[in-house]
PyMOL Python script that loads the backbone (N, CA, C, O; Angstrom):
from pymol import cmd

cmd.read_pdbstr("""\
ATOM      1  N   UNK A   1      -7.169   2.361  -0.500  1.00  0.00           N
ATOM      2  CA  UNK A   1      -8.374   3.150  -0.568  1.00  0.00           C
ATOM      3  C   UNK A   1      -8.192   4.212  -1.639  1.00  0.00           C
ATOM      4  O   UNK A   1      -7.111   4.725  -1.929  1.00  0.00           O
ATOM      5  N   UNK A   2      -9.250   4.460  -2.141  1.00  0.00           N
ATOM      6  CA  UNK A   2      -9.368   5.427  -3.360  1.00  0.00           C
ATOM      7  C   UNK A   2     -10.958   6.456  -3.274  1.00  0.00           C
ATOM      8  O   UNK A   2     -11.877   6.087  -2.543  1.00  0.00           O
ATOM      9  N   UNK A   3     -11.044   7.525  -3.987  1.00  0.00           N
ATOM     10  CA  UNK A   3     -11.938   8.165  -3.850  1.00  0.00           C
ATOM     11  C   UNK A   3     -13.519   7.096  -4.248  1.00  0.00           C
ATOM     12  O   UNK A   3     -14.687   7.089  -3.857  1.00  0.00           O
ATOM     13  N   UNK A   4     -12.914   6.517  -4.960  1.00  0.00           N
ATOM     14  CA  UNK A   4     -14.069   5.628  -5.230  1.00  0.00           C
ATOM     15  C   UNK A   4     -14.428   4.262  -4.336  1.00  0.00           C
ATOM     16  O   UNK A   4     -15.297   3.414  -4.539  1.00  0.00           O
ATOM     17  N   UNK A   5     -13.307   4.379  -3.134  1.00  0.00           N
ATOM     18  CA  UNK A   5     -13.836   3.550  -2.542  1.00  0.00           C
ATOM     19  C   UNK A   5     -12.699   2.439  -2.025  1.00  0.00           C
ATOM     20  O   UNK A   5     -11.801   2.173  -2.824  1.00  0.00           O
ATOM     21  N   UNK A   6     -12.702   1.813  -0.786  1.00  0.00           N
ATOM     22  CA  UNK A   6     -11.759   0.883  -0.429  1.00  0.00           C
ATOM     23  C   UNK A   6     -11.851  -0.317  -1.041  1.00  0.00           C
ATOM     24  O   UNK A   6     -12.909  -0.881  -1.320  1.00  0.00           O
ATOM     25  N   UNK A   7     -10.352  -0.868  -1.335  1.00  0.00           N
ATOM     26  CA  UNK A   7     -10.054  -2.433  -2.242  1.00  0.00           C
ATOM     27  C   UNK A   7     -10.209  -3.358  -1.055  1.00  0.00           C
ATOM     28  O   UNK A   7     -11.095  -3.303  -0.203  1.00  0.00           O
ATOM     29  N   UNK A   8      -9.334  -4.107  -1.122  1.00  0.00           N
ATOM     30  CA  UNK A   8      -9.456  -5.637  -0.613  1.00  0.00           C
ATOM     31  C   UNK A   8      -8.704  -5.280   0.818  1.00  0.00           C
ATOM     32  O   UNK A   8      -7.676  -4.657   1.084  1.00  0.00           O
ATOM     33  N   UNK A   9      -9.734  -5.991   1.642  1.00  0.00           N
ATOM     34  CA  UNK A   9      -9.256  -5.748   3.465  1.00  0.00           C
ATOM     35  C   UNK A   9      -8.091  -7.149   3.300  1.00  0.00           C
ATOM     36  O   UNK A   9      -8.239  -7.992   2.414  1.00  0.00           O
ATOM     37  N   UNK A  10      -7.251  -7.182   4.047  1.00  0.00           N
ATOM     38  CA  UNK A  10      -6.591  -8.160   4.923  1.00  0.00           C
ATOM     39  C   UNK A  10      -5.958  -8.267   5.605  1.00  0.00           C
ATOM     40  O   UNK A  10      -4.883  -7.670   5.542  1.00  0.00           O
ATOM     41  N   UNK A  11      -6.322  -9.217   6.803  1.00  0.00           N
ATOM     42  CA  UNK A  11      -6.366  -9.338   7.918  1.00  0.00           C
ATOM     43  C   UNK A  11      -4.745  -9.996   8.252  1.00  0.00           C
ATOM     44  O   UNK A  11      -4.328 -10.840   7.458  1.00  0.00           O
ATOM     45  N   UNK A  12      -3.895  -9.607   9.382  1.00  0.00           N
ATOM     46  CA  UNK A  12      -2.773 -10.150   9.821  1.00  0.00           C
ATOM     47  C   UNK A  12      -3.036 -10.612  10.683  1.00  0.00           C
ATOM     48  O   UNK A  12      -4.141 -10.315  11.138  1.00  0.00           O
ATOM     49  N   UNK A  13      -1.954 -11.893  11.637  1.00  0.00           N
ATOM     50  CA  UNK A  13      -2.138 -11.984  12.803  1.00  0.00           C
ATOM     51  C   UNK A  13      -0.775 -11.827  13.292  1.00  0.00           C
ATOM     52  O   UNK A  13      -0.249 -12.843  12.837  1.00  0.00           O
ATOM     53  N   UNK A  14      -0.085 -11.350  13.777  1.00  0.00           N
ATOM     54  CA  UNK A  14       0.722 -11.044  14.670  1.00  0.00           C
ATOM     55  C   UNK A  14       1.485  -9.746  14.124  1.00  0.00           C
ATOM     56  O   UNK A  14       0.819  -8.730  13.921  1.00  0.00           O
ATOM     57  N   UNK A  15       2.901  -9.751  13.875  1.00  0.00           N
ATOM     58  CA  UNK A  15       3.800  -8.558  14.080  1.00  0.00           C
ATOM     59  C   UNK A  15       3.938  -8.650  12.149  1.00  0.00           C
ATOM     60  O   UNK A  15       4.563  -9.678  11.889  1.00  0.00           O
ATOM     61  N   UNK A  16       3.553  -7.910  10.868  1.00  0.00           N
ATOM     62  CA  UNK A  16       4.037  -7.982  10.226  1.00  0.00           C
ATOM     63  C   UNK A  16       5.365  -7.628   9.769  1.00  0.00           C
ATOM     64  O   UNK A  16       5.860  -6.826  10.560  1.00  0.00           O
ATOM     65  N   UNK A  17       6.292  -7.963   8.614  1.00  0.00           N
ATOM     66  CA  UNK A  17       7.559  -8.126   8.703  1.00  0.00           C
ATOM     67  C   UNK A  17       7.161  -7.957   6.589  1.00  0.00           C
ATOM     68  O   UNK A  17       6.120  -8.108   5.949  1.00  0.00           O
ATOM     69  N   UNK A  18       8.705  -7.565   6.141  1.00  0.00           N
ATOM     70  CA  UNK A  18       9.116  -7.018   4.473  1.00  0.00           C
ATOM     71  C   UNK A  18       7.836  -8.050   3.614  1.00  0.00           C
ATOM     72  O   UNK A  18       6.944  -7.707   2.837  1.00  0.00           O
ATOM     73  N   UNK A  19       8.287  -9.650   4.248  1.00  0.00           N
ATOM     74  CA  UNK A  19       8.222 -10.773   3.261  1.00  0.00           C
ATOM     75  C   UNK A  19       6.649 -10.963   3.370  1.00  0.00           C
ATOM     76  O   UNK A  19       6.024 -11.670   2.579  1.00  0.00           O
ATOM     77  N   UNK A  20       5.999 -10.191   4.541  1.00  0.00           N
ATOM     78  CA  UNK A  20       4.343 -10.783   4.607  1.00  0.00           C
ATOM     79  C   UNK A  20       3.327  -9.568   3.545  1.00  0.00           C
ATOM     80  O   UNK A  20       2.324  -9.590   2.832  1.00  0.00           O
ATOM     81  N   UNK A  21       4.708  -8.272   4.182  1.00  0.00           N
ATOM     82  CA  UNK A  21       3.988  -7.366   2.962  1.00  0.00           C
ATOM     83  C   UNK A  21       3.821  -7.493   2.116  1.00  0.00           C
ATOM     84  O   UNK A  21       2.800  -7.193   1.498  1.00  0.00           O
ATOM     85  N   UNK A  22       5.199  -8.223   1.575  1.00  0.00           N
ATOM     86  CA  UNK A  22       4.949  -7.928   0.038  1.00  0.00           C
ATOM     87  C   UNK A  22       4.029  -8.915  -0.842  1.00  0.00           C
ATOM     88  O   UNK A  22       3.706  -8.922  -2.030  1.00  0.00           O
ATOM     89  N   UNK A  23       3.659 -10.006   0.605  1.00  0.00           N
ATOM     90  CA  UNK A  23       2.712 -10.890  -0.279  1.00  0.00           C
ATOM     91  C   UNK A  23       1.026 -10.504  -0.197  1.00  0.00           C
ATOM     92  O   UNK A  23       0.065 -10.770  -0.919  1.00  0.00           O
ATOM     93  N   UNK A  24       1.167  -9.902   0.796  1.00  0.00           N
ATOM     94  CA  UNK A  24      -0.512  -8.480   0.699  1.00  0.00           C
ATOM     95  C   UNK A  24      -0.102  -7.797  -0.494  1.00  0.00           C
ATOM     96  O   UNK A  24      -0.570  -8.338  -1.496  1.00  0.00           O
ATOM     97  N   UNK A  25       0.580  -6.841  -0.719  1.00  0.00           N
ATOM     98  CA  UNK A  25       0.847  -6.950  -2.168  1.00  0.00           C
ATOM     99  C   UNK A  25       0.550  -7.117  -3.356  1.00  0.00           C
ATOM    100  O   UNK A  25      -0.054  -6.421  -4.172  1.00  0.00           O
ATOM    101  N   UNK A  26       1.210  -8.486  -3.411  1.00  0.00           N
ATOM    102  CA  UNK A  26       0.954  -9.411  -4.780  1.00  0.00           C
ATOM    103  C   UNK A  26      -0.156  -9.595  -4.725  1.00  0.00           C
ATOM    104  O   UNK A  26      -0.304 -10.015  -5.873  1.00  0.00           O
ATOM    105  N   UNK A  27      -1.156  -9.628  -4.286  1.00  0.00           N
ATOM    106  CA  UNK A  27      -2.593 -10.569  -3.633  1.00  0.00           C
ATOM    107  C   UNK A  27      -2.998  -9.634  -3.435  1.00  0.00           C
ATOM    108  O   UNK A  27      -4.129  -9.776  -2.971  1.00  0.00           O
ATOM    109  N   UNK A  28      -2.616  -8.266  -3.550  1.00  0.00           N
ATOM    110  CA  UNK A  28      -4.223  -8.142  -3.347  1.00  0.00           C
ATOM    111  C   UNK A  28      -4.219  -6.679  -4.005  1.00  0.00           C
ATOM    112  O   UNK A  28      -5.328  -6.155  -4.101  1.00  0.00           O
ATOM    113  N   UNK A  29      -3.037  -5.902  -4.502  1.00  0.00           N
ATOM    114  CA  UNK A  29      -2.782  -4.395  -4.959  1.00  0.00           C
ATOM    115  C   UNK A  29      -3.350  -4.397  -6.446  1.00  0.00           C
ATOM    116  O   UNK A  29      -4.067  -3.420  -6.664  1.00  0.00           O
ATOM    117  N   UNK A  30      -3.186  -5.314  -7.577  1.00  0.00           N
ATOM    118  CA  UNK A  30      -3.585  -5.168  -8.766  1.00  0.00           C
ATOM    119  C   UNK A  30      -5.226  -5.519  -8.495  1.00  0.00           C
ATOM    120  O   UNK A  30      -6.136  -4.785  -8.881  1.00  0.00           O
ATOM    121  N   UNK A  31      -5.381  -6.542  -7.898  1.00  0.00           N
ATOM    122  CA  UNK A  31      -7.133  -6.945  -7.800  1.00  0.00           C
ATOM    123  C   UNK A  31      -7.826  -5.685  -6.979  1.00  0.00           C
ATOM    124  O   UNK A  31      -9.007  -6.020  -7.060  1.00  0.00           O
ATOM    125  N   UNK A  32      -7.820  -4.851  -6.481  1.00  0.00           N
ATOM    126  CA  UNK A  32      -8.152  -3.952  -5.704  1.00  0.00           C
ATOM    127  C   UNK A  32      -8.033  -2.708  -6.904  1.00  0.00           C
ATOM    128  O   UNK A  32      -8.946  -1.999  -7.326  1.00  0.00           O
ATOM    129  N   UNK A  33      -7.217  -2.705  -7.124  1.00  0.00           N
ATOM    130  CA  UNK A  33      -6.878  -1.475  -8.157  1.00  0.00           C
ATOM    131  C   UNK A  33      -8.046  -2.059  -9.636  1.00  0.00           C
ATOM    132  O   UNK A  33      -8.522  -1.214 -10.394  1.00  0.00           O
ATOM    133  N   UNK A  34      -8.278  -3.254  -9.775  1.00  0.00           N
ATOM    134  CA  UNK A  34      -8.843  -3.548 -10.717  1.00  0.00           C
ATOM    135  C   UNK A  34     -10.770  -3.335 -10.396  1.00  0.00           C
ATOM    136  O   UNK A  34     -11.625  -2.961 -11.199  1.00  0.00           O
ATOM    137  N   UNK A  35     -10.941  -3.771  -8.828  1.00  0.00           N
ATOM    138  CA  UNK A  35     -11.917  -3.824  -8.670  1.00  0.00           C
ATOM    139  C   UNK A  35     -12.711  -2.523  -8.131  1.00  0.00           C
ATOM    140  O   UNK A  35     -13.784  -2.743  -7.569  1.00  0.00           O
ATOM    141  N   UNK A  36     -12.265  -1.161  -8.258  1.00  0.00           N
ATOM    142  CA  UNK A  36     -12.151  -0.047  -7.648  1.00  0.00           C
ATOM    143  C   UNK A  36     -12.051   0.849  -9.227  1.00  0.00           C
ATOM    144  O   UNK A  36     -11.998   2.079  -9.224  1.00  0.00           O
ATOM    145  N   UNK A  37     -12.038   0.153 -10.345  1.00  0.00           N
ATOM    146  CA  UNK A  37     -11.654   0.456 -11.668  1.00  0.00           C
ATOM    147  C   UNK A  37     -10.745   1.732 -12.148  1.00  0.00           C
ATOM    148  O   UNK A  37     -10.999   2.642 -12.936  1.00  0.00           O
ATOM    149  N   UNK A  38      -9.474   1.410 -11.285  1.00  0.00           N
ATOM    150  CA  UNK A  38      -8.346   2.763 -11.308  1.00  0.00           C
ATOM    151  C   UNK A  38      -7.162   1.997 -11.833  1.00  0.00           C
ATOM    152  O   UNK A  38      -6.005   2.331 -11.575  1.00  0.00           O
ATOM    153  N   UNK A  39      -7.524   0.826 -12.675  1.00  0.00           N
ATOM    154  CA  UNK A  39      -6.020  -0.357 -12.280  1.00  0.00           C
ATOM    155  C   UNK A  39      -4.627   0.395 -13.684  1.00  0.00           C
ATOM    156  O   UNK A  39      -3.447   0.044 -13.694  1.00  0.00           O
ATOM    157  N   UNK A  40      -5.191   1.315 -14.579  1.00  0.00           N
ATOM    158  CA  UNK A  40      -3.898   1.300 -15.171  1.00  0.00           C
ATOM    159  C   UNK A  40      -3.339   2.667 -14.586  1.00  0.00           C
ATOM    160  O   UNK A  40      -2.230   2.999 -15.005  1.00  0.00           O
ATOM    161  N   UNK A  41      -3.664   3.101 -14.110  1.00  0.00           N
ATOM    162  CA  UNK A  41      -3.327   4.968 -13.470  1.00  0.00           C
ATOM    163  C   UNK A  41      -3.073   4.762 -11.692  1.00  0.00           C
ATOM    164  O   UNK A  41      -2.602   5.694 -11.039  1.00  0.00           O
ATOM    165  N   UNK A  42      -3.387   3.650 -11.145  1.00  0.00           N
ATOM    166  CA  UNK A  42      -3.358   3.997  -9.864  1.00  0.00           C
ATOM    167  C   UNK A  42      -2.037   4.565  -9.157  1.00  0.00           C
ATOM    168  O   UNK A  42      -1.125   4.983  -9.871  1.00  0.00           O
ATOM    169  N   UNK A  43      -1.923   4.585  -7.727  1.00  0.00           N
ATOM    170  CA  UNK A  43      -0.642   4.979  -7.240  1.00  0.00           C
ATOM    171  C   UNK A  43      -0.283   4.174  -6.048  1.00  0.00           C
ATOM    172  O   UNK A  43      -1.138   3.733  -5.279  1.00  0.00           O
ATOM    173  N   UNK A  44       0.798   4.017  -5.925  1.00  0.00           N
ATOM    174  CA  UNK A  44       0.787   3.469  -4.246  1.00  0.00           C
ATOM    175  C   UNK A  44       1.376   4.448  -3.206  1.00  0.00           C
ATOM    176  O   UNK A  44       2.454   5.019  -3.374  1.00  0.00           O
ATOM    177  N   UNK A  45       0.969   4.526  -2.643  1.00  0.00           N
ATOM    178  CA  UNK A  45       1.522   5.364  -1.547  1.00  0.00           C
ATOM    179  C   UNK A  45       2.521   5.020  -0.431  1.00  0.00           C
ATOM    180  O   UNK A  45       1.926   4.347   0.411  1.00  0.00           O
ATOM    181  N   UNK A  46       3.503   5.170  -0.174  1.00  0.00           N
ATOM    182  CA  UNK A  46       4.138   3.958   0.997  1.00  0.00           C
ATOM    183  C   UNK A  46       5.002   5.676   2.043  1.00  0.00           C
ATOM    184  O   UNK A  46       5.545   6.639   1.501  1.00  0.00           O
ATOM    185  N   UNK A  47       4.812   5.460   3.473  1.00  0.00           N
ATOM    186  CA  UNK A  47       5.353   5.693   4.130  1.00  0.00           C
ATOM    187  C   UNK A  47       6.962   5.184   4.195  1.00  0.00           C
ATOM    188  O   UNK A  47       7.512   4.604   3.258  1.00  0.00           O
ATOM    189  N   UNK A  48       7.617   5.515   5.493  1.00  0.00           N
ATOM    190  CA  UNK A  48       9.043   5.720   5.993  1.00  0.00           C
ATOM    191  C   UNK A  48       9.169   4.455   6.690  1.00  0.00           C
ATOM    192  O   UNK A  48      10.294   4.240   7.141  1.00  0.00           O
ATOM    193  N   UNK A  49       8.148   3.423   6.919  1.00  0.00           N
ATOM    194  CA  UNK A  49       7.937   2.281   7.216  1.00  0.00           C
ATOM    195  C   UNK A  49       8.988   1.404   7.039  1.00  0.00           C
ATOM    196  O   UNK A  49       9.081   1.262   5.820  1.00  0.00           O
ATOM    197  N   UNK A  50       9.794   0.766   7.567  1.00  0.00           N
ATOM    198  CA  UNK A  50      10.934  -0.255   6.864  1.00  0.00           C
ATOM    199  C   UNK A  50      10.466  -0.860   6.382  1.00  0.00           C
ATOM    200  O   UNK A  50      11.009  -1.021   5.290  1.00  0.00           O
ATOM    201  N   UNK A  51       8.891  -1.933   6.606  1.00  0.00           N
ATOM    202  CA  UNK A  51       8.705  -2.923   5.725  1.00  0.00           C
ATOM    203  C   UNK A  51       8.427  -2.598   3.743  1.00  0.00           C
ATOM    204  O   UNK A  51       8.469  -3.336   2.758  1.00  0.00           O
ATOM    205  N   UNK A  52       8.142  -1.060   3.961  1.00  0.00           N
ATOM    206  CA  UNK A  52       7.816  -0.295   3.011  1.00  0.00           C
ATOM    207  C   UNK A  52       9.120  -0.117   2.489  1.00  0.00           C
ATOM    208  O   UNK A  52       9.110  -0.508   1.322  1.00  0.00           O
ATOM    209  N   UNK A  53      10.457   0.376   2.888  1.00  0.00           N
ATOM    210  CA  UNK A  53      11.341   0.483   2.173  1.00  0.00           C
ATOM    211  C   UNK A  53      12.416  -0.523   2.221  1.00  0.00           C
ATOM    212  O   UNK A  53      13.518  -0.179   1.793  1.00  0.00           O
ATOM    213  N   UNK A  54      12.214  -2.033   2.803  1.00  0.00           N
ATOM    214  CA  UNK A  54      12.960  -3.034   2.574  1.00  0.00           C
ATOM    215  C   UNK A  54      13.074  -3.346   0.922  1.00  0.00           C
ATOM    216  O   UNK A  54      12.169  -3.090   0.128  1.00  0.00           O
ATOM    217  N   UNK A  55      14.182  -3.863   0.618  1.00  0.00           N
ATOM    218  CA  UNK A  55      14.924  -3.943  -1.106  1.00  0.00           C
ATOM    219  C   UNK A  55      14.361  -4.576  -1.916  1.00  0.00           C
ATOM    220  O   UNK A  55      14.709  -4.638  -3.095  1.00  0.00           O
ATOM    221  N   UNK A  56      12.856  -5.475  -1.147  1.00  0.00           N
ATOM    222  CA  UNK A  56      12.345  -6.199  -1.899  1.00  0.00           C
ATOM    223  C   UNK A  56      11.021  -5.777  -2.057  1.00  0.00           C
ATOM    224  O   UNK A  56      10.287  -6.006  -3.018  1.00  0.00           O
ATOM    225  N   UNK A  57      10.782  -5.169  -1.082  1.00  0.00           N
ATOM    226  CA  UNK A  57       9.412  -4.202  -1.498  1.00  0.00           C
ATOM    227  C   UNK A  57       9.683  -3.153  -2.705  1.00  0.00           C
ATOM    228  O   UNK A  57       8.812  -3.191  -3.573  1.00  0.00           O
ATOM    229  N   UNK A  58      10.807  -2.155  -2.935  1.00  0.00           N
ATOM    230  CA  UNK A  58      11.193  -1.149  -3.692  1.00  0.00           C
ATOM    231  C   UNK A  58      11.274  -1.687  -4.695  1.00  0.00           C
ATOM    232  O   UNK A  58      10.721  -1.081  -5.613  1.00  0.00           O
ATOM    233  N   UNK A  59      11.871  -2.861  -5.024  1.00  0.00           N
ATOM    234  CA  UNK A  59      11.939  -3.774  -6.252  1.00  0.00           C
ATOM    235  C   UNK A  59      11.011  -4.309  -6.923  1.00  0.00           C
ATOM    236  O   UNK A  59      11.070  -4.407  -8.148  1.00  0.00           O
ATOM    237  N   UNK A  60       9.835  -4.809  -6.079  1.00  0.00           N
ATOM    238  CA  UNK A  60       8.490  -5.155  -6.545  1.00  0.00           C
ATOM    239  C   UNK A  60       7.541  -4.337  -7.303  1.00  0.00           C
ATOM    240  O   UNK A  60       6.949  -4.486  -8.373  1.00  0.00           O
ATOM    241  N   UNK A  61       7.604  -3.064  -6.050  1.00  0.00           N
ATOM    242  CA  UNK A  61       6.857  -1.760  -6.393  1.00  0.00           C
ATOM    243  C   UNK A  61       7.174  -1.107  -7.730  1.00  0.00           C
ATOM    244  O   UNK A  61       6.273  -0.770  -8.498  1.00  0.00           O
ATOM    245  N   UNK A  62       8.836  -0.882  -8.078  1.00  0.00           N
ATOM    246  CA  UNK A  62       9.439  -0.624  -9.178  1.00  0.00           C
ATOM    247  C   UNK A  62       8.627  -0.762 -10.399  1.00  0.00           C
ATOM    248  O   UNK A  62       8.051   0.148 -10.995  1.00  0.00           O
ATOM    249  N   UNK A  63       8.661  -2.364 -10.779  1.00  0.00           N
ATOM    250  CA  UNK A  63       8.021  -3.196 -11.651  1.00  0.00           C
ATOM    251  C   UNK A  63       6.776  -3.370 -11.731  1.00  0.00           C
ATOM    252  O   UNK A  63       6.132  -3.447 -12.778  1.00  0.00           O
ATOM    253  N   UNK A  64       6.276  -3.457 -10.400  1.00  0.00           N
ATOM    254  CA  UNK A  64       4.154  -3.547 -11.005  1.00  0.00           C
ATOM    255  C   UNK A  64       3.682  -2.554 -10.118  1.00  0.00           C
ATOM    256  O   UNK A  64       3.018  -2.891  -9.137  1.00  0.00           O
ATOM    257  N   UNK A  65       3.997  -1.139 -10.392  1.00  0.00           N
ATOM    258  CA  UNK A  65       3.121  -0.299  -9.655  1.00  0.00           C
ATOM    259  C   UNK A  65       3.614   1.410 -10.596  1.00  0.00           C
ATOM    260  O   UNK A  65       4.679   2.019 -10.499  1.00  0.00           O
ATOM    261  N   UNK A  66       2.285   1.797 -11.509  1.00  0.00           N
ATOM    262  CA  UNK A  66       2.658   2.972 -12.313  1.00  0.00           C
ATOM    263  C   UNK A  66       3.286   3.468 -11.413  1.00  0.00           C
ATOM    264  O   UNK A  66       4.434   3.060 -11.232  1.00  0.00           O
ATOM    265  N   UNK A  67       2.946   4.118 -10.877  1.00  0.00           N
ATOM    266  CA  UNK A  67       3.782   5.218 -10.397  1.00  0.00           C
ATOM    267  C   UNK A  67       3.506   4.974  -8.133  1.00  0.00           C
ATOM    268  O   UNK A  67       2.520   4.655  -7.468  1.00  0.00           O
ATOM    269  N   UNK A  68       5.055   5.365  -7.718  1.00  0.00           N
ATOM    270  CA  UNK A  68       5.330   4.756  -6.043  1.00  0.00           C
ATOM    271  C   UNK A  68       5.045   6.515  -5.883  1.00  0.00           C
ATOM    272  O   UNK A  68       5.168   7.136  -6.939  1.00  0.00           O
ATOM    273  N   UNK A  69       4.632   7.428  -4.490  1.00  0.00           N
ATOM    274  CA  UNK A  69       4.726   8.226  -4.070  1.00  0.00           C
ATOM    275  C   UNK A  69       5.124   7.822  -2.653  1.00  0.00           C
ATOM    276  O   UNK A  69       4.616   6.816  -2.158  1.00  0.00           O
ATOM    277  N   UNK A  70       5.987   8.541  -1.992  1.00  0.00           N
ATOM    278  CA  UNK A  70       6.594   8.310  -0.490  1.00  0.00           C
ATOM    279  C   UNK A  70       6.357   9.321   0.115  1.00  0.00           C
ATOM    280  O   UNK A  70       6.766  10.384  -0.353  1.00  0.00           O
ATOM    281  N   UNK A  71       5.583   9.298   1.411  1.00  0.00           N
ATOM    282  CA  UNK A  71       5.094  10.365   2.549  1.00  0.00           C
ATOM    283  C   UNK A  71       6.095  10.025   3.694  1.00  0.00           C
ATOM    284  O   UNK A  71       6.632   8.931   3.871  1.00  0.00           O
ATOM    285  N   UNK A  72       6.226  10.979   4.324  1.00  0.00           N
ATOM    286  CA  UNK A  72       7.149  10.980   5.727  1.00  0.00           C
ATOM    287  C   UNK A  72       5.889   9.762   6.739  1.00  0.00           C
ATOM    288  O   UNK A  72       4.668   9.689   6.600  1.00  0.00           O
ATOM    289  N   UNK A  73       6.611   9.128   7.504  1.00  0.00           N
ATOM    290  CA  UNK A  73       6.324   8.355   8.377  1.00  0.00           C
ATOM    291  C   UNK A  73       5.178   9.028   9.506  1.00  0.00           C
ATOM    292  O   UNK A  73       5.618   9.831  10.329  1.00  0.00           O
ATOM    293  N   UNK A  74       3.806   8.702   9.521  1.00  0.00           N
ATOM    294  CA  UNK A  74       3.451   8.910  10.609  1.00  0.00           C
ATOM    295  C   UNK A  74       2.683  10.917  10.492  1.00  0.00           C
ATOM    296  O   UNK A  74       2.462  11.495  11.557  1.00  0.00           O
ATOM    297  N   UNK A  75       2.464  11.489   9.438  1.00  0.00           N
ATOM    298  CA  UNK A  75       2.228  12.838   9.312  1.00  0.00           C
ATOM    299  C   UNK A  75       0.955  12.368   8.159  1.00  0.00           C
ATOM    300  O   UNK A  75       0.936  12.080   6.962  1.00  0.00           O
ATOM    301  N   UNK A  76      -0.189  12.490   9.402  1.00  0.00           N
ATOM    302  CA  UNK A  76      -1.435  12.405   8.721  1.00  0.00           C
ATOM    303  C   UNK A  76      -1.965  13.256   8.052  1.00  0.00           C
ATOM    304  O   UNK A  76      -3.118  13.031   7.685  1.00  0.00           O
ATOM    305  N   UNK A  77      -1.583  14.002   7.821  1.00  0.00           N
ATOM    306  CA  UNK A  77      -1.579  15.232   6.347  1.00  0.00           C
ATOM    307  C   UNK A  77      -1.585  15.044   5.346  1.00  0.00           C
ATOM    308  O   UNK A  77      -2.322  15.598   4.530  1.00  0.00           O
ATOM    309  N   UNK A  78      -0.434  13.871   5.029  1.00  0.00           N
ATOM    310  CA  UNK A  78      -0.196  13.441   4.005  1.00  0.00           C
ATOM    311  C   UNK A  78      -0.069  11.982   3.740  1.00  0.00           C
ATOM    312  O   UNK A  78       0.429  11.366   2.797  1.00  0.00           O
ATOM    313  N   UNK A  79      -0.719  11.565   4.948  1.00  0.00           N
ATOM    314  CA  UNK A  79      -0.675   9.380   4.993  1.00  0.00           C
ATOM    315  C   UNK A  79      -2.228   9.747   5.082  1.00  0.00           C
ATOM    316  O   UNK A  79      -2.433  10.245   6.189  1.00  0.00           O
ATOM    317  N   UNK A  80      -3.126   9.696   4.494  1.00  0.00           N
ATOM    318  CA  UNK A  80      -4.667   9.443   4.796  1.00  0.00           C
ATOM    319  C   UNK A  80      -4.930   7.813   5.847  1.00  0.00           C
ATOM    320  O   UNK A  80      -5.918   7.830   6.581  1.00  0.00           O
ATOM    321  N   UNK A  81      -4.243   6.815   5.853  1.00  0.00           N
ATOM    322  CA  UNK A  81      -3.976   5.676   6.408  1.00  0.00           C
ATOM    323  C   UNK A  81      -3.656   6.019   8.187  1.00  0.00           C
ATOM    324  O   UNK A  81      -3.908   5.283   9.141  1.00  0.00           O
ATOM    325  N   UNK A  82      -2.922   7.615   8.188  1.00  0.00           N
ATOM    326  CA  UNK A  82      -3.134   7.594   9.935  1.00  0.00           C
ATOM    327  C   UNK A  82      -4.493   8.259   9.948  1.00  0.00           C
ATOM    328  O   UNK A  82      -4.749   8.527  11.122  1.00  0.00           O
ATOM    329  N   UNK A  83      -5.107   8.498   9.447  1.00  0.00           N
ATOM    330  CA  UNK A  83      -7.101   8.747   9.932  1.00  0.00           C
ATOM    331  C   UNK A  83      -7.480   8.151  10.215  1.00  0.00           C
ATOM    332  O   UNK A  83      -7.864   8.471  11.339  1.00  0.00           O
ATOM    333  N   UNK A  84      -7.930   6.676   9.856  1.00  0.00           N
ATOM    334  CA  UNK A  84      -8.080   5.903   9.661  1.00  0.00           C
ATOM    335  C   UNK A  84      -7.958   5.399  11.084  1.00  0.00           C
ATOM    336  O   UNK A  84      -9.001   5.131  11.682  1.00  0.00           O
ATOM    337  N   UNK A  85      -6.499   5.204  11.836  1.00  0.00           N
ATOM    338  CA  UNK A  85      -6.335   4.166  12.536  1.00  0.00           C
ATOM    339  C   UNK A  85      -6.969   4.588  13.501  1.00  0.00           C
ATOM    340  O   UNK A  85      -7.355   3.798  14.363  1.00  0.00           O
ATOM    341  N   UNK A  86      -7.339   6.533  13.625  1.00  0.00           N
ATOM    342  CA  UNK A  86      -8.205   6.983  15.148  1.00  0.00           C
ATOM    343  C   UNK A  86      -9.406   6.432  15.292  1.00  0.00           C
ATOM    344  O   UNK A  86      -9.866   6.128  16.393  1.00  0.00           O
ATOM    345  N   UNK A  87     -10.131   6.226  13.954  1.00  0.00           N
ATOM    346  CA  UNK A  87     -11.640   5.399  14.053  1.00  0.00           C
ATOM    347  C   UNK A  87     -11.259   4.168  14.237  1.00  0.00           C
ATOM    348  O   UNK A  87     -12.097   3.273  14.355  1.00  0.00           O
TER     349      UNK A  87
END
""", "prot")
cmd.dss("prot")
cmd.show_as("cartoon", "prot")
cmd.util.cbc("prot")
cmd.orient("prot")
């Protein structure tokens, strides 16, 4: 989500895990960033999340994402994503 507006929804079905993230991800972080028209400046934001800081997410993120910012786990102050989950 961006001031201009939320990218691409998708839907899980069960317990996600590193390898499902990172293919929400691939699929869907540049097209969202593209379709929201923020794609060369955007940011990602990732919590304290393990699937967020597993070696292959950090590695991905590294390489196709300008710039990573990391918020403490769970402190909706600074995760706009826990607002969200009260509605």
């Amino acid at each position: 989500m961006s001031a201009v507006g939320i990218g691409n929804l998708h839907f899980i079905d069960g317990m996600m895990n590193e390898y499902m993230y990172l293919d929400i991800l691939k699929q869907n972080l540049k097209q969202s960033a593209e379709k929201m028209g923020i794609l060369p400046h955007y940011k990602l934001y990732l919590d304290n999340d393990p699937k967020n800081n597993a070696h292959i997410c950090r590695l991905w993120a590294l390489y196709h994402c300008p710039q990573v910012i990391r918020t403490p786990a769970q402190s909706p102050d600074l995760n706009p994503i826990e607002n969200i989950w009260t509605i």
